[in-house]
mmCIF file of the N, C-alpha and C atoms, coordinates in Angstrom:
data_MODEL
# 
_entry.id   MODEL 
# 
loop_
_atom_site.group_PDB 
_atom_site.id 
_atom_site.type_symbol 
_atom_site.label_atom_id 
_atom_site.label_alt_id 
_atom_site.label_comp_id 
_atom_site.label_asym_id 
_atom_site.label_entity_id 
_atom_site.label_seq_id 
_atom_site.pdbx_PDB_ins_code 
_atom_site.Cartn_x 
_atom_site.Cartn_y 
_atom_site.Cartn_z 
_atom_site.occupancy 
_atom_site.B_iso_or_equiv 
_atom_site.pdbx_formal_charge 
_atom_site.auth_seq_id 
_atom_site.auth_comp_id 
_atom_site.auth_asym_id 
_atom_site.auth_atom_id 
_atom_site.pdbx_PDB_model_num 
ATOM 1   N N  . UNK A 1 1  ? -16.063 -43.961 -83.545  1.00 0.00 ? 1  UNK A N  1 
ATOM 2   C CA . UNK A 1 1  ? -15.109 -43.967 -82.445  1.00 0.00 ? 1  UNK A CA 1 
ATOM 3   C C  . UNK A 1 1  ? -13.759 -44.455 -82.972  1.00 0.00 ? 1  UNK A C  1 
ATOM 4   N N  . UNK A 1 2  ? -12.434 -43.704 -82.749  1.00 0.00 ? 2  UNK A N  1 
ATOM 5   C CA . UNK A 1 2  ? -11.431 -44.068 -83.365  1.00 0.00 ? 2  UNK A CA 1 
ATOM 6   C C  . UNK A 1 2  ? -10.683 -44.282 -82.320  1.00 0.00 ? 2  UNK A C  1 
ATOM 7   N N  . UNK A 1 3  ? -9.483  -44.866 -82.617  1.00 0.00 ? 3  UNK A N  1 
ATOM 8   C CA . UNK A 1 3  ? -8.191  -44.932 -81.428  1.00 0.00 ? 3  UNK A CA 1 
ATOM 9   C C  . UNK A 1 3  ? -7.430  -43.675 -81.532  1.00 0.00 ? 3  UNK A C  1 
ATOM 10  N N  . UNK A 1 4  ? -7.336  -43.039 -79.993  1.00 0.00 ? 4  UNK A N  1 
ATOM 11  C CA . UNK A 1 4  ? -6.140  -42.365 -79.822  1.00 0.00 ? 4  UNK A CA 1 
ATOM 12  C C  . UNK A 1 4  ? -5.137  -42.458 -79.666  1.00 0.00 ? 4  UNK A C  1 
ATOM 13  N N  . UNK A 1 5  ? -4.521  -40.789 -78.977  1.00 0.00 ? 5  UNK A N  1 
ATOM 14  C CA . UNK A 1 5  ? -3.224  -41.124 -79.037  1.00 0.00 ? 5  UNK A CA 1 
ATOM 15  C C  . UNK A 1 5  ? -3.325  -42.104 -77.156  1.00 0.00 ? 5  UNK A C  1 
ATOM 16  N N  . UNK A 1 6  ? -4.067  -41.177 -76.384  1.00 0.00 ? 6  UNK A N  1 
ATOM 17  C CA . UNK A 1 6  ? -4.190  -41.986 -75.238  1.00 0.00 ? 6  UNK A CA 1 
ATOM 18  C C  . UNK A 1 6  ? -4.410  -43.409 -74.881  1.00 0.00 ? 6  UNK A C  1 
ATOM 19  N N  . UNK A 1 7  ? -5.149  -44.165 -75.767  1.00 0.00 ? 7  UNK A N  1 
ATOM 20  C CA . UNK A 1 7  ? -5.814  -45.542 -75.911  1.00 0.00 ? 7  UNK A CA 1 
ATOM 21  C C  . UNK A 1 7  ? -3.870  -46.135 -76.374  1.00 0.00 ? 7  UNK A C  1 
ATOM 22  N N  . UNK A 1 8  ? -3.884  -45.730 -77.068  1.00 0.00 ? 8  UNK A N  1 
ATOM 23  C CA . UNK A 1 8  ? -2.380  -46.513 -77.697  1.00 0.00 ? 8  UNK A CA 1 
ATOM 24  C C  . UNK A 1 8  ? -0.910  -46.452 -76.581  1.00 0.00 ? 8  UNK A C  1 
ATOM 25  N N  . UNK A 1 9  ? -0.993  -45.236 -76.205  1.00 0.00 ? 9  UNK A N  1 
ATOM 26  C CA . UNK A 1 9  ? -0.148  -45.056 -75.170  1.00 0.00 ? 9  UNK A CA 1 
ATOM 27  C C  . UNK A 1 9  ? -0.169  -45.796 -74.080  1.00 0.00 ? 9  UNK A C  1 
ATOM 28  N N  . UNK A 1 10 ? -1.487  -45.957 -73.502  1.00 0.00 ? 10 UNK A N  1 
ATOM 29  C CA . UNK A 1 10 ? -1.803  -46.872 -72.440  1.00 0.00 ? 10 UNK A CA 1 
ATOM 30  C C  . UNK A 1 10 ? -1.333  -48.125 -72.735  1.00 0.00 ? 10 UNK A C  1 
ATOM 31  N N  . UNK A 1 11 ? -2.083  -49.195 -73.951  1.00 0.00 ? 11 UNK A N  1 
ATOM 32  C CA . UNK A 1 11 ? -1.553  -50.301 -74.275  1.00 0.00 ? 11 UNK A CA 1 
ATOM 33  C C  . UNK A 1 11 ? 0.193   -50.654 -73.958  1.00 0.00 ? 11 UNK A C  1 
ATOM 34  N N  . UNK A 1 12 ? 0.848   -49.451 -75.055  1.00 0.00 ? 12 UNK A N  1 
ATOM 35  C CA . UNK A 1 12 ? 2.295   -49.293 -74.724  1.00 0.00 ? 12 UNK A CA 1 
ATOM 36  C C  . UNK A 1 12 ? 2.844   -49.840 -73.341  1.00 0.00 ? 12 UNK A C  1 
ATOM 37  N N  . UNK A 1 13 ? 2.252   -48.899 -72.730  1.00 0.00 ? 13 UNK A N  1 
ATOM 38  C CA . UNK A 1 13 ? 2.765   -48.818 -71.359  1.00 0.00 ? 13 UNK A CA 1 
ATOM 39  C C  . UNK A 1 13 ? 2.710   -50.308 -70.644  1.00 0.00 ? 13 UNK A C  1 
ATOM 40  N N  . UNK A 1 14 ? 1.269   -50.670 -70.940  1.00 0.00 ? 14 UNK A N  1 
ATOM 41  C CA . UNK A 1 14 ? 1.211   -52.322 -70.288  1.00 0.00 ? 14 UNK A CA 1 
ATOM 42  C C  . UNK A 1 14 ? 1.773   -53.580 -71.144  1.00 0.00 ? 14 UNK A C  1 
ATOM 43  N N  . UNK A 1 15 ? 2.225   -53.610 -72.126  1.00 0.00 ? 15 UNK A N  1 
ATOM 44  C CA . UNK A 1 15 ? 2.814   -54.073 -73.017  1.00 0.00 ? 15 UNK A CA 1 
ATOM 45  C C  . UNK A 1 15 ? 4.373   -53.891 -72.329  1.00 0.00 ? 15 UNK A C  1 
ATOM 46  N N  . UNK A 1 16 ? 5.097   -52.956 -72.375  1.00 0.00 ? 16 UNK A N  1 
ATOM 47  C CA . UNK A 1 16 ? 6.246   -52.943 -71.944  1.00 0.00 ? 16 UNK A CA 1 
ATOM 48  C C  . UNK A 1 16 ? 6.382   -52.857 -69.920  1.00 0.00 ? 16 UNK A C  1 
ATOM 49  N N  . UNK A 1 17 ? 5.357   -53.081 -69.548  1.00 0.00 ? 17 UNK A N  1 
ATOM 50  C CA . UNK A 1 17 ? 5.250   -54.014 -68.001  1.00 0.00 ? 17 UNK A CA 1 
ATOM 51  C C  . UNK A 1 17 ? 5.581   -55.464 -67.961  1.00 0.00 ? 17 UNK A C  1 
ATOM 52  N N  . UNK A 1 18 ? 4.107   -55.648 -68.718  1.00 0.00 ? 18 UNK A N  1 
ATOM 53  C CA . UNK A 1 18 ? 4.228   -57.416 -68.837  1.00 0.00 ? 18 UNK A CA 1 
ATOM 54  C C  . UNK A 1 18 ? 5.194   -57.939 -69.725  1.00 0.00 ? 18 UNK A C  1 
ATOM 55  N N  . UNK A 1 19 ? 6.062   -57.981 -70.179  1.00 0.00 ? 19 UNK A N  1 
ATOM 56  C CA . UNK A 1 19 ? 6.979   -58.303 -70.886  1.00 0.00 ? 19 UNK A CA 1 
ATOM 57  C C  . UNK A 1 19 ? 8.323   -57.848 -70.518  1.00 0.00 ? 19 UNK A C  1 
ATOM 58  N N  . UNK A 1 20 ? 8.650   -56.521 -70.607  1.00 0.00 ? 20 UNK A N  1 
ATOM 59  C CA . UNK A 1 20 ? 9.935   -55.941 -70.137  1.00 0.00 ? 20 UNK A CA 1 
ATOM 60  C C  . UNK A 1 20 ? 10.653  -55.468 -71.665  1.00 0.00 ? 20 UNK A C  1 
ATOM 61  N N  . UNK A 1 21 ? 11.320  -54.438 -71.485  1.00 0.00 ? 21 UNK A N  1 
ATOM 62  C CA . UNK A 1 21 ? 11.485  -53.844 -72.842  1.00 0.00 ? 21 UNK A CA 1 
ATOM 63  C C  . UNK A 1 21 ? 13.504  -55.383 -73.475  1.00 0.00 ? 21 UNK A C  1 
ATOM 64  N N  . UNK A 1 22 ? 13.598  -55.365 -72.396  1.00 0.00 ? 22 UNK A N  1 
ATOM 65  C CA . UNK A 1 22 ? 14.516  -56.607 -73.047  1.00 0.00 ? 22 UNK A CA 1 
ATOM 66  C C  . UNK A 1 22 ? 13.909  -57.599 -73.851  1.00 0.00 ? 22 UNK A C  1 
ATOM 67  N N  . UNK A 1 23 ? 12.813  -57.728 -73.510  1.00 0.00 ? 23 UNK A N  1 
ATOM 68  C CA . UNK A 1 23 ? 11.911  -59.419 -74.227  1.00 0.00 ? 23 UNK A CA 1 
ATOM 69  C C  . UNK A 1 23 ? 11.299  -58.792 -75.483  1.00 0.00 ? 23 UNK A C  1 
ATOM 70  N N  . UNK A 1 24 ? 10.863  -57.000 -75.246  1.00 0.00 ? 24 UNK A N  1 
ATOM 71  C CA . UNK A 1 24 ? 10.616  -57.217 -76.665  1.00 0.00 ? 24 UNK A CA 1 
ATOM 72  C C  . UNK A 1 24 ? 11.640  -56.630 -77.596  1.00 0.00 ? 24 UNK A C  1 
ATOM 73  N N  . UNK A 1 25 ? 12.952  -55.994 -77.567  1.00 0.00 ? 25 UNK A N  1 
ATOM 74  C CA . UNK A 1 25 ? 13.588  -55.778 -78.000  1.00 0.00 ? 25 UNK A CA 1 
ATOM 75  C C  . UNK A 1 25 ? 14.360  -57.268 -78.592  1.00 0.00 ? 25 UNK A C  1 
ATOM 76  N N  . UNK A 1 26 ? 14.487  -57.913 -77.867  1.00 0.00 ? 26 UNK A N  1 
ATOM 77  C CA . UNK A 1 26 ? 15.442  -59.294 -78.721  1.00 0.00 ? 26 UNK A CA 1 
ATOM 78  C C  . UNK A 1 26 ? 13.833  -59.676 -79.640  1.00 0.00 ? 26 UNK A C  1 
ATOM 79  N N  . UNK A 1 27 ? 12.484  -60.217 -79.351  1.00 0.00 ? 27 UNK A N  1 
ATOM 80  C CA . UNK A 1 27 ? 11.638  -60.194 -80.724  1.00 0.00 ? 27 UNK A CA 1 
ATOM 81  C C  . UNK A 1 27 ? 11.895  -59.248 -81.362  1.00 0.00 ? 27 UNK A C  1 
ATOM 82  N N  . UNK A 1 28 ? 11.811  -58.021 -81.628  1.00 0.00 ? 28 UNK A N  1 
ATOM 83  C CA . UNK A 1 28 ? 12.169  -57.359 -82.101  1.00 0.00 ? 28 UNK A CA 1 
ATOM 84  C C  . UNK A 1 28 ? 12.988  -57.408 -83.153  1.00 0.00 ? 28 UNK A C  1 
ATOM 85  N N  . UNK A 1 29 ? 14.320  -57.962 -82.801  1.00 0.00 ? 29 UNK A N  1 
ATOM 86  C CA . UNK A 1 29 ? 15.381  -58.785 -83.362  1.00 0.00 ? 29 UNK A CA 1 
ATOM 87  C C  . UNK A 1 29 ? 15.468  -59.486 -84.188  1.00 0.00 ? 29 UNK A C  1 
ATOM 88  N N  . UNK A 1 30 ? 14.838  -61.088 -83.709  1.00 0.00 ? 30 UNK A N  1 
ATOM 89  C CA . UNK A 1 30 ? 14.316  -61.679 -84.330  1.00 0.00 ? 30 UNK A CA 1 
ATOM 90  C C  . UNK A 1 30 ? 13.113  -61.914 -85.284  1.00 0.00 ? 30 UNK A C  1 
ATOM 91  N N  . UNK A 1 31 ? 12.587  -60.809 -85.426  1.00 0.00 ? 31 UNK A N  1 
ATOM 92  C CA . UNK A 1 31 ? 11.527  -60.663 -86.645  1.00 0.00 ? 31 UNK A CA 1 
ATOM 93  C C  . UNK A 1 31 ? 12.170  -59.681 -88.039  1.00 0.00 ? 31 UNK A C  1 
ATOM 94  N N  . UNK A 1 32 ? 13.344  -58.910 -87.546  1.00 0.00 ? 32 UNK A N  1 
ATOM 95  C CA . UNK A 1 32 ? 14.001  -58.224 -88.264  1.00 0.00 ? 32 UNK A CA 1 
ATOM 96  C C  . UNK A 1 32 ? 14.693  -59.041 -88.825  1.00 0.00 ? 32 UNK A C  1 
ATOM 97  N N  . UNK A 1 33 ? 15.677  -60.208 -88.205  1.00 0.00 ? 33 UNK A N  1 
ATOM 98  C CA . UNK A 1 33 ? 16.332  -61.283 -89.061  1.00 0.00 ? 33 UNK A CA 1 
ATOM 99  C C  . UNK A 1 33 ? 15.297  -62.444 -89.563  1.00 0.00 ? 33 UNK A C  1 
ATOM 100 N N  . UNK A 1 34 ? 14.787  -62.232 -89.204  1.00 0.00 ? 34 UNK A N  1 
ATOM 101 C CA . UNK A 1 34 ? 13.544  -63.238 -90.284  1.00 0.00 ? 34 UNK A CA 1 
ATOM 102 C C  . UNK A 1 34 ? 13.094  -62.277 -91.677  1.00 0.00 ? 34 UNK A C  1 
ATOM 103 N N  . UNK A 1 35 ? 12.578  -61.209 -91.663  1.00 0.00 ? 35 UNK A N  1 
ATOM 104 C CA . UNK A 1 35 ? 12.637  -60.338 -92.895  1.00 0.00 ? 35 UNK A CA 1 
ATOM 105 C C  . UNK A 1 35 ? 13.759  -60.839 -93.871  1.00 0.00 ? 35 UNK A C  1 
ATOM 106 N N  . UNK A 1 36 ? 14.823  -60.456 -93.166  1.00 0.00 ? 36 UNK A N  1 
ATOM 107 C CA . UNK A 1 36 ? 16.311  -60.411 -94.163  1.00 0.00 ? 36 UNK A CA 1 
ATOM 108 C C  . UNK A 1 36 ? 16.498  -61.651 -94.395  1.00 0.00 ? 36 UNK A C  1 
ATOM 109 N N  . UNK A 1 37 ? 16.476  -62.899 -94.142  1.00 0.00 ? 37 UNK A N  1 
ATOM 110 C CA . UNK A 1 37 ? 16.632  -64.159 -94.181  1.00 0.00 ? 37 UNK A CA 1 
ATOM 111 C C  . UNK A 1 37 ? 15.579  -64.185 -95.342  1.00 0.00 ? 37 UNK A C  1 
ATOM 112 N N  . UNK A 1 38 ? 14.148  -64.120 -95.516  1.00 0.00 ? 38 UNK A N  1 
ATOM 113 C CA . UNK A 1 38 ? 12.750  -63.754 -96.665  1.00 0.00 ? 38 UNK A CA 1 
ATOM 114 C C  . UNK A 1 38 ? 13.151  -63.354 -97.589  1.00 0.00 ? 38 UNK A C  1 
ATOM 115 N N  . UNK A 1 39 ? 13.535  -62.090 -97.733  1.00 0.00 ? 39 UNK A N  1 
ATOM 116 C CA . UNK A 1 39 ? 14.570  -61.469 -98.433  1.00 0.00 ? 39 UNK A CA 1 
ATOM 117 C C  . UNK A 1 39 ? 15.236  -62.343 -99.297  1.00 0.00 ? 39 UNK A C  1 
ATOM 118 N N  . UNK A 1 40 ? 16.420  -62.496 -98.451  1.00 0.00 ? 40 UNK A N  1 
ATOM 119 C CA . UNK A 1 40 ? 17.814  -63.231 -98.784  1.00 0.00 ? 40 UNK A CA 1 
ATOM 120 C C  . UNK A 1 40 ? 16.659  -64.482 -100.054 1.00 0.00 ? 40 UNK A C  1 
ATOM 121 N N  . UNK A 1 41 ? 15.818  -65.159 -99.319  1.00 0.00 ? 41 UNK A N  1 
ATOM 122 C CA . UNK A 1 41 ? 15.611  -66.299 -99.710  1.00 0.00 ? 41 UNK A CA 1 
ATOM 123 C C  . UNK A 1 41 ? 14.967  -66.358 -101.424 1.00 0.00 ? 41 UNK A C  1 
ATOM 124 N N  . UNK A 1 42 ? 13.716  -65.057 -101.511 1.00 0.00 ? 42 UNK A N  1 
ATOM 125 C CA . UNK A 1 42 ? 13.389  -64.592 -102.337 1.00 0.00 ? 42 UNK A CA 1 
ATOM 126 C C  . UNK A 1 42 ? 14.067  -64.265 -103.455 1.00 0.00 ? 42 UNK A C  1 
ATOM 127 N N  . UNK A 1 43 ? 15.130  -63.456 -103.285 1.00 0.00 ? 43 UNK A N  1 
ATOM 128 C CA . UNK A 1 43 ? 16.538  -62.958 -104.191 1.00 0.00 ? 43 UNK A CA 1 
ATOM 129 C C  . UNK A 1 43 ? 16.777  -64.397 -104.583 1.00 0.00 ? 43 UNK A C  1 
ATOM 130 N N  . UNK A 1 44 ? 17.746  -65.183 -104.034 1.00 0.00 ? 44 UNK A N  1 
ATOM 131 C CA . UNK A 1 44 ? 17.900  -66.650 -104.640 1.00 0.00 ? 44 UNK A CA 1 
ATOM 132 C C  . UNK A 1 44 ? 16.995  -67.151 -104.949 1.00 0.00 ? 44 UNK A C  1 
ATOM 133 N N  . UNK A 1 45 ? 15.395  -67.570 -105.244 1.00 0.00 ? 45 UNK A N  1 
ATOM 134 C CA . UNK A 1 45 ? 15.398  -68.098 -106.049 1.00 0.00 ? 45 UNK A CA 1 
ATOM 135 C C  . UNK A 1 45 ? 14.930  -67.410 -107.623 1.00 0.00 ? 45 UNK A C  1 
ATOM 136 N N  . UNK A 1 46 ? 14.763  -66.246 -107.394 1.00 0.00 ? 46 UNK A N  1 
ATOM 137 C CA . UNK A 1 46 ? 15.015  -65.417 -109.104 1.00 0.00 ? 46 UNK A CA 1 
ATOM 138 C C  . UNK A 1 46 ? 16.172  -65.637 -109.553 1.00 0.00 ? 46 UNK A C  1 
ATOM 139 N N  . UNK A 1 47 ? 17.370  -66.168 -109.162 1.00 0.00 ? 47 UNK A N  1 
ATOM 140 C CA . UNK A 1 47 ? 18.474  -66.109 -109.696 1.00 0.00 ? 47 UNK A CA 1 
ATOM 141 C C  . UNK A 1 47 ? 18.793  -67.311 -110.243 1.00 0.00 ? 47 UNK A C  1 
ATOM 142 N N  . UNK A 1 48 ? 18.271  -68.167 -109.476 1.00 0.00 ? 48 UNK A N  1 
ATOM 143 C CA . UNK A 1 48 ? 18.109  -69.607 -109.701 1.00 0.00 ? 48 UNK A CA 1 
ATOM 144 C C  . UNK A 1 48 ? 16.817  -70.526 -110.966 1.00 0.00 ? 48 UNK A C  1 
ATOM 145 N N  . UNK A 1 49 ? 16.078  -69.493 -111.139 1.00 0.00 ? 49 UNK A N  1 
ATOM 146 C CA . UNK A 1 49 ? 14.925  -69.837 -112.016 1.00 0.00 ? 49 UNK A CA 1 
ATOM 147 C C  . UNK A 1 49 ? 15.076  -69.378 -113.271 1.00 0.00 ? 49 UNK A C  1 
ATOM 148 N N  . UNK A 1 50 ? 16.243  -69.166 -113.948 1.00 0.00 ? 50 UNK A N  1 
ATOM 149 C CA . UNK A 1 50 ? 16.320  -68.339 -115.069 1.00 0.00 ? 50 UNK A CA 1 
ATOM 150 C C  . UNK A 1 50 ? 16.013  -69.081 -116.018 1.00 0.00 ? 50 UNK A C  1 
ATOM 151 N N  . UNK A 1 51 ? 16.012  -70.683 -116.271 1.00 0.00 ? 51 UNK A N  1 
ATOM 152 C CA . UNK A 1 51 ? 15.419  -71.117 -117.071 1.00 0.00 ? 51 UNK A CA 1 
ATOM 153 C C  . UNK A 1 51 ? 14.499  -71.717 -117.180 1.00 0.00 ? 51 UNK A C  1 
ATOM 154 N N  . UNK A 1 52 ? 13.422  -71.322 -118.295 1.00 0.00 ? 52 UNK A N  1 
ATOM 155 C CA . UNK A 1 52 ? 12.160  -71.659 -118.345 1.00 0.00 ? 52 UNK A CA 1 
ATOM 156 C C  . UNK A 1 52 ? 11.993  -73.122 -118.358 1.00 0.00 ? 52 UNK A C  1 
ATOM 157 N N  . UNK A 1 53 ? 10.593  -73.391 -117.594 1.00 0.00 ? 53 UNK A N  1 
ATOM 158 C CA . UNK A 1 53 ? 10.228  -74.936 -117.396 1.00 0.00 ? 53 UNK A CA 1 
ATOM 159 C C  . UNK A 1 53 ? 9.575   -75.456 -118.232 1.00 0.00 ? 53 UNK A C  1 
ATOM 160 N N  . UNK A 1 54 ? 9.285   -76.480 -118.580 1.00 0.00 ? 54 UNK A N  1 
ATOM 161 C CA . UNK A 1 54 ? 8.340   -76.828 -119.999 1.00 0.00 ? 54 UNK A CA 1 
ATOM 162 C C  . UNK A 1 54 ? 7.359   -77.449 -119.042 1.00 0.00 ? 54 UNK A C  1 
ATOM 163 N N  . UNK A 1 55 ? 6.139   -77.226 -118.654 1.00 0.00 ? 55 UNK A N  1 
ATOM 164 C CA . UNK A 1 55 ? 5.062   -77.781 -118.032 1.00 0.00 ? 55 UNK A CA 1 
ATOM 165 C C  . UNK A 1 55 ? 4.346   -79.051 -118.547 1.00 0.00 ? 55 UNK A C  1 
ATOM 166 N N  . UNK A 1 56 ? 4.391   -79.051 -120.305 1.00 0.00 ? 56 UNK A N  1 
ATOM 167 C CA . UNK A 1 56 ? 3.864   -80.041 -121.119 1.00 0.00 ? 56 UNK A CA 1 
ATOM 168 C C  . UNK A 1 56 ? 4.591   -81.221 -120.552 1.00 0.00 ? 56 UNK A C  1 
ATOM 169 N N  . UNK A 1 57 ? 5.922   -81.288 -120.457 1.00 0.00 ? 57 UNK A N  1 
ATOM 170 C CA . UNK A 1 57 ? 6.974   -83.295 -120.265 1.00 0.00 ? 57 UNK A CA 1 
ATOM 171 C C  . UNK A 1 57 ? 6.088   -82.590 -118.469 1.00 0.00 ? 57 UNK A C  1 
ATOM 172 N N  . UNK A 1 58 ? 6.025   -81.842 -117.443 1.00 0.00 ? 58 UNK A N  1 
ATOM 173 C CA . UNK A 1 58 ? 5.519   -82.354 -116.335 1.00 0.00 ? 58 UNK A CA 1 
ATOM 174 C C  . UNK A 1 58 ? 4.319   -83.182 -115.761 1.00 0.00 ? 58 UNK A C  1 
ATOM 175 N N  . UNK A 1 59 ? 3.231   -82.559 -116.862 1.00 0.00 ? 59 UNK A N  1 
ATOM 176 C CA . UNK A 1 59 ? 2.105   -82.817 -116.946 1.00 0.00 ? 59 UNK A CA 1 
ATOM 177 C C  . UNK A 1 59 ? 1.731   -84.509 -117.548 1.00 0.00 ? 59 UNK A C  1 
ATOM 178 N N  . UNK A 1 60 ? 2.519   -85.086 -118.437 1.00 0.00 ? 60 UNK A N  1 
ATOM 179 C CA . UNK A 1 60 ? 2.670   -86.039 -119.408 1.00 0.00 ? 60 UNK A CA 1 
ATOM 180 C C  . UNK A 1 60 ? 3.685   -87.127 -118.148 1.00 0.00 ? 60 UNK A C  1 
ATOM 181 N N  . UNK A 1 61 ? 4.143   -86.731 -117.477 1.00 0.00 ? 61 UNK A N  1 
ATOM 182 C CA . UNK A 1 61 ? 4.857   -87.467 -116.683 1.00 0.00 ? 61 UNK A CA 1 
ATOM 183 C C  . UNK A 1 61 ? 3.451   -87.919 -115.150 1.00 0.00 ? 61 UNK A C  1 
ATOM 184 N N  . UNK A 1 62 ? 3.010   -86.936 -115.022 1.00 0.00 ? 62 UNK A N  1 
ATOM 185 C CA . UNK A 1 62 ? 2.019   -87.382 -114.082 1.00 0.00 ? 62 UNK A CA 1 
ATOM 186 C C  . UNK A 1 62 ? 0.970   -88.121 -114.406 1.00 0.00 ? 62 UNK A C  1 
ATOM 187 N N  . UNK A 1 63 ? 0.303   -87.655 -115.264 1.00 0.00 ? 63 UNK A N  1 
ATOM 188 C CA . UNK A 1 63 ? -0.945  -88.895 -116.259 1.00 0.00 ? 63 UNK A CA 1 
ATOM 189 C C  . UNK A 1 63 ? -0.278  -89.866 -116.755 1.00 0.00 ? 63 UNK A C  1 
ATOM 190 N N  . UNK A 1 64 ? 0.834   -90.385 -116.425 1.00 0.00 ? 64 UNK A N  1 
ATOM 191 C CA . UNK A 1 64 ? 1.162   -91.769 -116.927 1.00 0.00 ? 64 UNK A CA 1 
ATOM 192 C C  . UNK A 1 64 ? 1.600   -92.512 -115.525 1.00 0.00 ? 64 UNK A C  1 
ATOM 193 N N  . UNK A 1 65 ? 0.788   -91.512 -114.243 1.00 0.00 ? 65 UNK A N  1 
ATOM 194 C CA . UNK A 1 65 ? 1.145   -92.825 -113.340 1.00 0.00 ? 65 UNK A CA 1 
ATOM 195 C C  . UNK A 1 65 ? -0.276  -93.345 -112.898 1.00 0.00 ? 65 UNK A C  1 
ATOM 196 N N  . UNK A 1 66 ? -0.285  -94.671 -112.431 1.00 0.00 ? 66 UNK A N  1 
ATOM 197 C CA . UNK A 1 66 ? -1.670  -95.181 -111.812 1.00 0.00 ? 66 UNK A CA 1 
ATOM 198 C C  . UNK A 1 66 ? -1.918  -94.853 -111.011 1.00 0.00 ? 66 UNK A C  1 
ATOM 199 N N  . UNK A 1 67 ? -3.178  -94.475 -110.587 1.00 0.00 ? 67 UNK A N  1 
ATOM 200 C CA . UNK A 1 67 ? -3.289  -93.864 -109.430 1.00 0.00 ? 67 UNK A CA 1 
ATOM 201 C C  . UNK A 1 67 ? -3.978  -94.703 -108.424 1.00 0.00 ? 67 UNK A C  1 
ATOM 202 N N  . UNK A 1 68 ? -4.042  -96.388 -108.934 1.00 0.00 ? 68 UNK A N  1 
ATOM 203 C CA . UNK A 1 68 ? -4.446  -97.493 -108.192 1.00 0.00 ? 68 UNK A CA 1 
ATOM 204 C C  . UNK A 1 68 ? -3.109  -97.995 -107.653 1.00 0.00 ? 68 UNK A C  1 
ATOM 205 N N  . UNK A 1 69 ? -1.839  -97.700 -108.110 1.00 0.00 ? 69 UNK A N  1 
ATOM 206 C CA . UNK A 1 69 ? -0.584  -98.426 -108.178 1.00 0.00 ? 69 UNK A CA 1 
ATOM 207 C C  . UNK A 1 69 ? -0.258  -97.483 -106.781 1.00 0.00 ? 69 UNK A C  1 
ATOM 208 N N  . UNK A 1 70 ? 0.027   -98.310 -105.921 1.00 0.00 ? 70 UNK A N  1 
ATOM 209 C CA . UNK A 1 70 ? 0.556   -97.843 -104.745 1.00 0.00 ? 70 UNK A CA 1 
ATOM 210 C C  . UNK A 1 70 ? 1.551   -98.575 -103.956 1.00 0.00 ? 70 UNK A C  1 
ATOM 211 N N  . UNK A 1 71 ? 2.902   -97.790 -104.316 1.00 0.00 ? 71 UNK A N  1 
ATOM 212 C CA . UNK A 1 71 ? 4.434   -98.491 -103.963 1.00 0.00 ? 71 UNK A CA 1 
ATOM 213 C C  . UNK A 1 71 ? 4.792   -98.088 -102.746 1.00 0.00 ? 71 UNK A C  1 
# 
């Protein structure tokens, strides 16, 4: 049993009742500027990471703290 085109249409229809096509057009909106903002955010930090990290001084910095010592 698959979904039609009728099954989907229907939903549509009560979907844009209970809501109103204004409420979902501004989400709408706002999920589109959330993408581009993801985006945006993604791009910066490849641009920002260009130099490689040395993991060895990170690793050597954490095993030298106590882990009884609590400041």
């Amino acid at each position: 049993m698959s979904i039609g085109i009728w099954q989907i249409a229907i939903v549509v229809i009560l979907v844009v009742l209970l809501f109103g096509r204004g409420k979902i057009s501004s989400l709408m909106g706002d999920v589109a500027k959330g993408i581009k903002s993801f985006k945006k955010g993604m791009a910066s930090d490849v641009t920002e990471d260009t130099e490689p990290k040395n993991i060895s001084d990170e690793n050597k910095d954490s095993n030298n703290q106590d882990p009884n010592n609590k400041e």
